[in-house]
N, C-alpha and C positions, 0 to 999 in steps of 0.2 A: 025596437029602437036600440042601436050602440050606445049602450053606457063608457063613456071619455072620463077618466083619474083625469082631473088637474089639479098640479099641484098651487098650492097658493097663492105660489107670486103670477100663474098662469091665472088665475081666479081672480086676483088684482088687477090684472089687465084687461079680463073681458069687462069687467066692472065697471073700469073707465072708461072704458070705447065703450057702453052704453048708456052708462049713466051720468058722463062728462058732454064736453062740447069740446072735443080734443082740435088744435085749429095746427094745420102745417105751418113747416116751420120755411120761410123767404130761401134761407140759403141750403136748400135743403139737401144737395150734392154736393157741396164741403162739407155740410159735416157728416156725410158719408163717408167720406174720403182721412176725414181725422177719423172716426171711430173705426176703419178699418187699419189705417197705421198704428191705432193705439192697439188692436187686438193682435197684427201682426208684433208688435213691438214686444209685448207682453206674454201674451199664451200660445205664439209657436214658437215663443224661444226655449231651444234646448241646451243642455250643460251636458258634458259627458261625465260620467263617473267609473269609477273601478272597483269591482267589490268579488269576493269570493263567493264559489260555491261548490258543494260537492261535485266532484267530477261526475258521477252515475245522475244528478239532478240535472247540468247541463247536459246529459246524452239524451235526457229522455227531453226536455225542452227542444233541441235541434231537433229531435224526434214529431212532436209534437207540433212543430212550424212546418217540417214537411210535410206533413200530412195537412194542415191549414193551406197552405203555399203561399208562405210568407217568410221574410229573414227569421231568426231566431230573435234576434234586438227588438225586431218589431213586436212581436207577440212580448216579450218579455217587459218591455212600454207597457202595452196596451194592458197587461195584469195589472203591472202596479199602477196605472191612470185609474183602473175601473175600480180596484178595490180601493184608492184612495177619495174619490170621488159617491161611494156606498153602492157601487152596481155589481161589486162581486165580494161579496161574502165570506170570513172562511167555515169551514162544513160545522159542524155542530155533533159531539158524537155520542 
């Protein structure tokens, strides 16, 4: 048998869906429609910023995106998302 990690608030919800009487909800495609405006609105908005870095650290990043096959911006996102979010760590030495 697959042993499945959930984390809590996943644990929370299977909780409910079986041990509630969870009932749909009448308008249930507006508020699909608000909760996906609200997500759009919110967490794909992006801000540009400017900041420095070593030039040899930016060579090996462009470096580093080529070989992914992606922008350099993109990878350089997706770092700081993941390590701000806890899914990239830094090394421990």
């Amino acid at each position: 048998m697959k042993k499945t990690n959930y984390s809590s608030e996943e644990l929370e919800i299977v909780d409910y869906i079986e041990n509630s009487n969870p009932q749909s909800i009448s308008n249930l495609k507006e508020e699909k429609e608000l909760l996906k405006s609200i997500v759009k609105d919110n967490v794909q908005k992006k801000k540009q910023v400017n900041f420095r870095l070593l030039e040899s650290d930016l060579e090996k990043l462009k470096t580093r995106a080529l070989v992914e096959g992606i922008p350099y911006q993109t990878l350089l996102s997706s770092i700081i998302h993941k390590f701000l979010n806890g899914n990239l760590t830094p090394k421990q030495n």
